[in-house]
Phi, psi and omega in degrees: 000124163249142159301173180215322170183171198227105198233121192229161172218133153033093168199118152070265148246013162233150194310299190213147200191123180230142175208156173248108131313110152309129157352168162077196188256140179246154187216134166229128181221124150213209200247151185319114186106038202218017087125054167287311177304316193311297192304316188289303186308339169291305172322311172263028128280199012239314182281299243198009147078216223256350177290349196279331184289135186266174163305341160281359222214083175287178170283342167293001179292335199263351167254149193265142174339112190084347163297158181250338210214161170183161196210167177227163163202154180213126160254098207247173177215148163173135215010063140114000191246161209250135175212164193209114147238148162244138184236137173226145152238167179229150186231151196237137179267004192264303167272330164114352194237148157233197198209170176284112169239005154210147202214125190198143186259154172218143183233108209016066148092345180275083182320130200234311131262139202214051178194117193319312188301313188282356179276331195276310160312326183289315203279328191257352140300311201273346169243027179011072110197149186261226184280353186271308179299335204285311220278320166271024137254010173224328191214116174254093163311117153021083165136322220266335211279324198267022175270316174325310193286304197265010186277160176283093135066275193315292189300333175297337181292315189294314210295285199327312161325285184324312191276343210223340169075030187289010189275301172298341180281318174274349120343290206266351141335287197274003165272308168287314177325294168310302181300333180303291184290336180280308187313300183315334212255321194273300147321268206300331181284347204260323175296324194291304166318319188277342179271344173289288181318314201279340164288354183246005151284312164281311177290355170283325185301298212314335194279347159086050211297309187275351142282344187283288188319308172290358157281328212280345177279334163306303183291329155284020158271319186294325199257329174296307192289339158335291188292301182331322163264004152263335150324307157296352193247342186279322207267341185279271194005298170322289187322281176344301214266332167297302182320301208306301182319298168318318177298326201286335177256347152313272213340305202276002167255326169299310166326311226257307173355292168300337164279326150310327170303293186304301187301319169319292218283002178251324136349271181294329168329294198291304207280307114031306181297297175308329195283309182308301177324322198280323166337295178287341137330290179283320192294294177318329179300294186326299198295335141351300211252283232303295177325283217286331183303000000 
C-alpha cells in the first residue's frame, strides 16, 4: 500500500489542508503541538473511520473547534489499482456530539462502496488487516517510538512482541498444539470405534447373514402361497355361506308355512271333533223320541 494524497477539512487544527505525497520517504517536521500527529490520525481516520477511537478519544475530539462539519479524502494506491475514501462528518453544536455522515470507497474512479460499516470491512479485506494490526505494524503514535528506544532489552523484547503480535503467534502455537492433541484423541477415538463396527460386521457375517435372508425370503414365499390359498378357501367359504343363508330363510318361511298348516289342520281336528259330538248328540236325541214313541 502506498499513500498518494490527503484532503482534511476542519479535522483536529488544521481548517484545510490538501497534501501529496511524493515518491520516496516523505518527513514531516515541526515543532511540538504544530499538528505532525494531527496529519498521521487522519491518514488513519481516513482508512477505518471512527473504529481507530479509543474510549477516552470520542469523534468530536477530531473536529476542529467550533466547526458543524469536517470532511477526510486519502488517496491510496495498492497492488496496482487507484482507491479514494471520502469520510464526511457532521458535528451538533447543540448536543455536543457527532457522527459519520458519509463514508464512501472508490476503485480507479468506480464507486464500490458507499456505507461506513461495508467500507471499513472493505478496507480491512483489501488491506488483510484491520486498525489494531494496521496501528502495530504500521503507525506509531507520539511518544511511542522513544518508549521503543530507551526501554530495557526485556521490555523492548515485550514491545516488539507486541508490535509485530508474536504474543498471539504464540497464542495460536498452543492453540494448534491443543487442536493438535484434540485431532490425535478423535483419531483414536474414531480408529477404536471403527475396530468395534468392524468387529460387530464379522461377527454379523459369521451367522452367515445372506443365507439367513434367503431362507427367510424362501419362507415368505411359502407363507404368501399359504395365505393366498386360505384367501381362496376365505372367499369360496363367503360364497357357501351366502348360499347357506338363502337356504337358511327359505327353511324358515317353509317352517312358518308348516306352521300355519299344524293350526289349520288342528282347526279341522277340533272342529271334526266338534262335528262327531253334535252327531252324536242328535243320534242319542233320536234314539230318545223313538224309545218314548
Amino acid at each position: 500500500m502506498k499513500l498518494k494524497n490527503l484532503y482534511i477539512e476542519n479535522i483536529r487544527s488544521y481548517k484545510k489542508l490538501d497534501f501529496t505525497f511524493e515518491d520516496g520517504v516523505t518527513v514531516i517536521s515541526g515543532v511540538n503541538g504544530s499538528g505532525k500527529s494531527s496529519l498521521l490520525e487522519a491518514c488513519f481516520m481516513g482508512l477505518f473511520g471512527s473504529k481507530i477511537l479509543s474510549k477516552d478519544f470520542v469523534l468530536a475530539d477530531m473536529i476542529f473547534k467550533g466547526a458543524e462539519s469536517a470532511k477526510i479524502h486519502l488517496g491510496f494506491e495498492h497492488l496496482g489499482r487507484e482507491y479514494l475514501i471520502e469520510q464526511a462528518f457532521r458535528y451538533s453544536l447543540k448536543s455536543e456530539n457527532a457522527s459519520n455522515s458519509r463514508c464512501v470507497l472508490f476503485a480507479d474512479g468506480e464507486n464500490i462502496v458507499d456505507q461506513a460499516t461495508r467500507t471499513y470491512e472493505e478496507v480491512c479485506a483489501l488491506l488483510n488487516m484491520d486498525e489494531e494490526a494496521y496501528r502495530n505494524c504500521a503507525y506509531i503514535r507520539q511518544g511511542e517510538i522513544d518508549v521503543l528506544i530507551n526501554a530495557k532489552p526485556r521490555d523492548r523484547q515485550r514491545m516488539i512482541d507486541d508490535l509485530l503480535q508474536l504474543g498471539k503467534l504464540e497464542e495460536y502455537r498452543e492453540r494448534a498444539g491443543y487442536a493438535k492433541t484434540a485431532v490425535r484423541r478423535l483419531e483414536r477415538d474414531a480408529k477404536n470405534s471403527f475396530l468395534g463396527v468392524k468387529a460387530e460386521i464379522e461377527g454379523i457375517e459369521s451367522t452367515e447373514p445372506v443365507a439367513a435372508v434367503n431362507r427367510l425370503r424362501q419362507k415368505v414365499k411359502e407363507t404368501d402361497a399359504i395365505l393366498e390359498e386360505l384367501n381362496k378357501k376365505k372367499e369360496f367359504a363367503a360364497a357357501r355361506k351366502g348360499e347357506l343363508d338363502l337356504r337358511i330363510a327359505e327353511y324358515r318361511e317353509r317352517l312358518q308355512e308348516i306352521e300355519v298348516l299344524k293350526q289349520a289342520i288342528r282347526k279341522s281336528q277340533e272342529d271334526k271333533a266338534a262335528c262327531f259330538k253334535e252327531k252324536e248328540s242328535v243320534f242319542c236325541l233320536n234314539s230318545a223320541k223313538k224309545t218314548l214313541a
